[in-house]
C-alpha positions as CSV (number, residue, x, y, z in Angstrom):
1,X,9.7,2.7,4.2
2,X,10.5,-0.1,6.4
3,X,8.5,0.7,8.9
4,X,5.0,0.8,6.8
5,X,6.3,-2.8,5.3
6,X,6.9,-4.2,8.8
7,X,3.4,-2.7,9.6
8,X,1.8,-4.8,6.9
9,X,3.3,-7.5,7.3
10,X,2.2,-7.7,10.9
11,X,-1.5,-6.5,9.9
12,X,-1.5,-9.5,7.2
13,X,-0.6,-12.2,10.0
14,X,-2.9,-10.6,12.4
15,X,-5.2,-10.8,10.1
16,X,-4.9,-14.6,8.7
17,X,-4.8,-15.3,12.5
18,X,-8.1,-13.5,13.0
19,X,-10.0,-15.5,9.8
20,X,-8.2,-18.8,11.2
21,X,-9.9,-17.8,14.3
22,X,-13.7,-17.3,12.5
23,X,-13.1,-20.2,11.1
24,X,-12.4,-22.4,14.5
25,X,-15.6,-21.1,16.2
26,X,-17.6,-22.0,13.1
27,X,-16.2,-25.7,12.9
28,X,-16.5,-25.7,16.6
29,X,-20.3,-24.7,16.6
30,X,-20.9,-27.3,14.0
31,X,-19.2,-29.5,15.8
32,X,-21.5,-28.3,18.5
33,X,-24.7,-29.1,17.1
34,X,-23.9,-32.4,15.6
35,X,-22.9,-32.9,19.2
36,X,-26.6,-32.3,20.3
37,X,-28.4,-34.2,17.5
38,X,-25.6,-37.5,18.4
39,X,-26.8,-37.1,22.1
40,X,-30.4,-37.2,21.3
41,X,-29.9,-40.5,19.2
42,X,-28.1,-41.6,22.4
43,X,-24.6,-41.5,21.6
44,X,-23.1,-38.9,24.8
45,X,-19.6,-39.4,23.3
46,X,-19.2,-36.5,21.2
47,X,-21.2,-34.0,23.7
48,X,-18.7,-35.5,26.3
49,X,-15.9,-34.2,24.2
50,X,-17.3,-31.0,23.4
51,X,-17.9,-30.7,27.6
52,X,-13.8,-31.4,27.9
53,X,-12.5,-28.6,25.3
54,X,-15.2,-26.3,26.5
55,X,-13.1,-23.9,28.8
56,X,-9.4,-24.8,27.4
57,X,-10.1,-24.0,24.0
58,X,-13.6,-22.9,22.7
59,X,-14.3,-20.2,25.6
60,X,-10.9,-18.3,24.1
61,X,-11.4,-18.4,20.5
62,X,-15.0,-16.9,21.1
63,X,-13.4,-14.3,23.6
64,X,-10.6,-13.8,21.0
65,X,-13.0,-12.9,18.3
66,X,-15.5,-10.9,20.1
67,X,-12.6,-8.6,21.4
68,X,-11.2,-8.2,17.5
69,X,-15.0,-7.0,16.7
70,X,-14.9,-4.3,19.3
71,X,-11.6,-3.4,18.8
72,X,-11.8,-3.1,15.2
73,X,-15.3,-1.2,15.5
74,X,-14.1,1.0,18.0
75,X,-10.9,1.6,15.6
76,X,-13.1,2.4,12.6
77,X,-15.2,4.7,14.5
78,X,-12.6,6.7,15.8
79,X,-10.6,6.9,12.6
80,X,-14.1,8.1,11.2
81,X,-14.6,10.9,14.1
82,X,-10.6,12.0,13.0
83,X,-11.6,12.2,9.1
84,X,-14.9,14.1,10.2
85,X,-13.0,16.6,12.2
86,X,-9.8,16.6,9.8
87,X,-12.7,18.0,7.2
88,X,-13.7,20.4,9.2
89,X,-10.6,22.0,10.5
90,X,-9.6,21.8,6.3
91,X,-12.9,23.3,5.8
């Protein structure tokens, strides 16, 4: 019983970590294109800063949630292919 408890809790703060993550790369593409319409009114500031967290910090988060989509497609498929052939083997 312990075990399935420790299991959820550890899906629940993979999870809120995950969302967190979403939310990061949607603030950060905002961010992103209030960047672009500052530099075309002349103000390079922002863009400049955008530039500087580029490859420390953005580049990770998108790589962090890209690999969570495949992983958790890949998941769900699989546990889809074990149901189908569960059914048959039943059947």
């Amino acid at each position: 019983m312990k075990k399935i408890e420790n299991e959820n809790k550890i899906k629940e703060v993979v999870d809120k970590f995950l969302l967190f993550n979403l939310f990061l790369v949607i603030l950060f593409s905002i961010y992103f294109i209030f960047a672009i319409f500052m530099q075309i009114n002349g103000n390079y500031s922002f863009m400049l800063f955008f530039q500087k967290i580029w490859n420390p910090l953005i580049v990770p988060l998108i790589t962090v949630l890209i690999i969570s989509s495949l992983l958790n497609g890949l998941i769900s498929w699989f546990q889809r292919q074990v149901l189908v052939s569960k059914e048959d083997i039943e059947n």
